[in-house]
N, C-alpha and C positions, 0 to 999 in steps of 0.2 A: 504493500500500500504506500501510495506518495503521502509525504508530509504534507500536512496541510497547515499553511501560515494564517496568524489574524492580519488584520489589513495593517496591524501597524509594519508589518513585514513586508517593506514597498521592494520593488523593484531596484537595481541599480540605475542611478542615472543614465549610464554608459548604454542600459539596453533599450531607451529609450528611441522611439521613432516616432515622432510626433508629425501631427499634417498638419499642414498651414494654409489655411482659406483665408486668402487675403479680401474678407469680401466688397470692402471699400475703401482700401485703402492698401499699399506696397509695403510700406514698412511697421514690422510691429510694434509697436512699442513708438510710435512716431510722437515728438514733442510738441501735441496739437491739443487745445482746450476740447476741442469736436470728434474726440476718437475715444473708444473704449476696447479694448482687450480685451478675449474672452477665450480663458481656458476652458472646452468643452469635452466631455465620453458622450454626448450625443453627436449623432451622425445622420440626422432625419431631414429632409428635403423641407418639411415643413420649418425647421430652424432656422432653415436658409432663409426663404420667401418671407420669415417674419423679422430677418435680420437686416434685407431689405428695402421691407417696409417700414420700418423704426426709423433707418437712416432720411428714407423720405419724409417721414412725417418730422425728423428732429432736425437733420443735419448732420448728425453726429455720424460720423464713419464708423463701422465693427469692423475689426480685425478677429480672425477665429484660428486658434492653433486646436487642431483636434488628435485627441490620444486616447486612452481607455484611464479609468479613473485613476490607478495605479498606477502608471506613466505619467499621468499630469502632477500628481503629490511628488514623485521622485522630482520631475523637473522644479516644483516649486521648491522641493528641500535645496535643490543645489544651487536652484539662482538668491535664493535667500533675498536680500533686502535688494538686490537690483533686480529682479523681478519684474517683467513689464505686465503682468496682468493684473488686469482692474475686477473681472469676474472669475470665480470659478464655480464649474457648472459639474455636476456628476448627477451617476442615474442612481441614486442609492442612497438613504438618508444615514446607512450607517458610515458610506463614505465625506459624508458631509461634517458629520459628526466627528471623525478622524481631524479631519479639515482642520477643524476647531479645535481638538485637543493638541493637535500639532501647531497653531498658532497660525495655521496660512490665512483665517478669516478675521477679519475684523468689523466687531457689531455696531447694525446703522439702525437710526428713526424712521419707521416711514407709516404715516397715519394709511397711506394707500395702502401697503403690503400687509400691514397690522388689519385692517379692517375686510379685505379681501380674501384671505387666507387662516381659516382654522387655526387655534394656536399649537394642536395639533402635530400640524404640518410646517411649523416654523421654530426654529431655536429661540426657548425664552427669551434670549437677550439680542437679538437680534441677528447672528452669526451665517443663519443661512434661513432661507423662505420655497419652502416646496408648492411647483408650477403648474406640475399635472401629477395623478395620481395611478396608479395602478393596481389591482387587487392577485393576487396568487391564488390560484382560484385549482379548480379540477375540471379537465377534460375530460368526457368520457365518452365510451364508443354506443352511440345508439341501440344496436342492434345485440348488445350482449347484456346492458347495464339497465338497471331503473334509478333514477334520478332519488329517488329515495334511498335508495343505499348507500349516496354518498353526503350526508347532511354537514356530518364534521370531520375535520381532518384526523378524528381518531379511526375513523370508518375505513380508511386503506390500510389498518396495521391490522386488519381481521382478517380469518383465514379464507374469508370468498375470496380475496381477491392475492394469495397465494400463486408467486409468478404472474402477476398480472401489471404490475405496479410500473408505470414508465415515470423516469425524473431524471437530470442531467449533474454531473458531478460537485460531489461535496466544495470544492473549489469556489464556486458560483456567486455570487455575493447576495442572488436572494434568495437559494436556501438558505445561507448562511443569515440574511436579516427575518426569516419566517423563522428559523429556530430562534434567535435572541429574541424574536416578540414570545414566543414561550418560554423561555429562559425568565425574562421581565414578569410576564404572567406568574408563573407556575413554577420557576424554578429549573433548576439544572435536571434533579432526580426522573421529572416527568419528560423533561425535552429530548432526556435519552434514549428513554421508555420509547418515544414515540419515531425516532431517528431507529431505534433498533427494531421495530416494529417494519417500516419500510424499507428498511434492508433485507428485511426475512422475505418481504413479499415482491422484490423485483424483476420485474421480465427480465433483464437484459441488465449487465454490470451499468452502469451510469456514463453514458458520454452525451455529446453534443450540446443542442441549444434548446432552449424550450420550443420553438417550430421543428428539430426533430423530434422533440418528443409527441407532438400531436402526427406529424408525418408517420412515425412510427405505429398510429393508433388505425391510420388507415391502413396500413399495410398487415393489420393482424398481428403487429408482436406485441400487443399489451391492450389491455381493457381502461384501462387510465390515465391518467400521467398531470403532472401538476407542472401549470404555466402561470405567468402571467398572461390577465386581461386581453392587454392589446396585441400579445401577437396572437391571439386565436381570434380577434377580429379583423385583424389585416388577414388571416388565411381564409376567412369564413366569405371577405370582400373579394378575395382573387380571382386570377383568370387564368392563375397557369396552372396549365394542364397538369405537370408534374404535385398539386397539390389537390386534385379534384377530389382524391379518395377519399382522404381528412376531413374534406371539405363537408363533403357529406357523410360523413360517417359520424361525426362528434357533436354532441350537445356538453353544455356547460354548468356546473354546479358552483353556487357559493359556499363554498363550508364553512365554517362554525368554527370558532379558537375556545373552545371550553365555555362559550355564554359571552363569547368577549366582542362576536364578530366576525365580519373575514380581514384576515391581513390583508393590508397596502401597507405600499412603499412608495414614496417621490422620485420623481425628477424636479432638482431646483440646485439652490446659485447662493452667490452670497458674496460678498465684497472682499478682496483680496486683502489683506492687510499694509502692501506697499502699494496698494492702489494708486496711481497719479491721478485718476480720472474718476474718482466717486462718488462726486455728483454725475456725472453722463452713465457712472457703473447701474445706482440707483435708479436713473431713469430708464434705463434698460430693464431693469428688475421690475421696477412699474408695470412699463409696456406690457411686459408677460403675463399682469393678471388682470389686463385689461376685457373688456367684454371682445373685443376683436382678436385677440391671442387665444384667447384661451378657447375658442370658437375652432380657433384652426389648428390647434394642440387636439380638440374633442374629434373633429373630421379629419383632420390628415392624418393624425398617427394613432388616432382607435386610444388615446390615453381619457381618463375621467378629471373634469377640470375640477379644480380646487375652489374655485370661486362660486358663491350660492347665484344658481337663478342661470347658470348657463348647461345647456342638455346635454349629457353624452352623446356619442356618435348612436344612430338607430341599434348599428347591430349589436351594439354592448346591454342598448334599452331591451333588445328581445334576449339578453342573457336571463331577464326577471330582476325581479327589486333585490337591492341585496340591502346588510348594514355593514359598514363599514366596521372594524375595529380601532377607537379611538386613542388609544396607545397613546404618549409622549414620542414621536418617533424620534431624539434626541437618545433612548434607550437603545435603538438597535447599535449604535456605536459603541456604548458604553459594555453592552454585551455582547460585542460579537467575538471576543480573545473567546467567551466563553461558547459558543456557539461551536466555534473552531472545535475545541475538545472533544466537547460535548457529540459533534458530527467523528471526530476521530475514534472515540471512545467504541460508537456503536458500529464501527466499520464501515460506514456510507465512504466510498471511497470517489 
């Protein structure tokens, strides 16, 4: 079995391969009042088009170095106080949280972001602000499964579903943030119990992404599999051929954390702490939870917006009502060294 590290365990600088989407401007880090820098692990076409559109409505140029959350934390450790980013953006609140413990964010006021955003979904003191939302949900195969047998996420540790169970490796950062909200919940003793539970019951050793693991469910190797929300509504939207099996093959369940709800996780941002530009970072931050963003966070990338009064994409609405689980997500950070173990312990490899 590979070791599995907590997130404080970044990458080397050195392995670092970061992309750089100049998207308005050539240099980054350029010494202009009308520019903001944004380290990004998002990679969605919809970030583009709203990145954009900011600079139309403001002026302000974005510059976008894009890397995976891991790579962006390394590069911040090395460039330290010369640093040109004004944002950092990750898919993950427990790498936001890291973020913070490591000093790369520094906390701002903002009655917009406060009043927009669940407090939930945003670090007490202002450190980081989650933009859209996601739920870790359960796929299941139509044609073998009833929708009632999968209420809560203790329902896959039982023995119907024995070699049945699809999920992609302990490594992953949101199993690893689905165990620390039980962890936070319930404790370590239980979050094993239940990591040990779905090792016993897996189709297939753990690899890929959470769209192979729905791919996988049309192809017959497994009766479930647990993903995130929106990529089972971006497969449900498709047209390619290679995924029509899935496509029809899978309905959607919200499970249940013990009474607590279904886990989410964010995507969100937060103000760099050597920021040069944190007013234009701020207003960038804004923009995102504007009725106009958050609009096209809900349709183009199948995520659930944060903000009350704006609708999910349809086909997330015909998943059925869910509740959300209210958590601090500020916890999944603080728990995920433990989550790490906790998934090592039970051999989820």
């Amino acid at each position: 079995m590979r070791k599995l590290l907590p997130l404080l365990a970044l990458l080397p600088f050195a392995a670092c391969a970061p992309k750089t989407d100049n998207a308005t401007s050539d240099t980054l880090g350029a010494d202009s009042a009308r520019v903001v820098n944004v380290y990004t692990h998002r990679h969605y076409e919809t970030d583009k088009a709203l990145f954009k559109r900011f600079t139309e409505q403001t002026g302000i140029a974005v510059n976008v170095i894009m890397a995976d959350d891991d790579e962006l934390l390394s590069r911040l450790e090395a460039e330290g106080q010369n640093s040109p980013a004004d944002i950092i953006i990750t898919a993950d609140a427990g790498r936001l949280g890291l973020a913070r413990q490591r000093g790369y964010l520094k906390p701002v006021k903002s009655a917009v972001l406060e009043s927009a955003i669940p407090a939930h979904l945003r670090d007490p003191e202002g450190h980081w602000f989650g933009f859209t939302m996601r739920a870790r949900v359960f796929a299941y195969d139509k044609s073998k499964v009833k929708p009632e047998e999968l209420r809560s996420y203790a329902d896959i540790t039982k023995p119907r579903f024995k070699g049945k169970v699809l999920v992609r490796p302990a490594d992953n950062v949101y199993n690893q943030s689905l165990v620390a909200a039980m962890v936070a919940h319930d404790g370590t003793e239980k979050a094993q119990a239940w990591c040990a539970g779905v090792v016993a019951n897996m189709a297939r050793a753990p690899k890929g992404s959470d769209t192979d693991q729905l791919l996988a469910i049309g192809e017959g190797q497994g009766e479930v599999a647990i993903a995130n929300s929106y990529y089972i509504g971006k497969l449900l939207t498709s047209d390619d051929p290679a995924r029509q099996k899935a496509k029809n093959a899978i309905g959607v369940v919200f499970p249940d954390l013990n009474g607590h709800g279904t886990h989410v996780n964010i995507s969100g941002g937060g103000v760099a702490k050597y920021a040069k530009h944190e007013a234009e970072a701020v207003q960038l931050l804004e923009f995102f939870v504007s009725d106009e963003a958050q609009q096209a966070f809900a349709e183009g990338n199948m995520e659930f917006p944060v903000k009350a009064g704006i609708p999910a994409a349809a086909v997330l609405q015909g998943f059925g009502a869910f509740t959300p689980d209210t958590l601090d997500l500020s916890q999944l950070g603080l728990h995920n060294a433990d989550a790490v173990k906790v998934l090592e312990a039970a051999g989820w490899k």
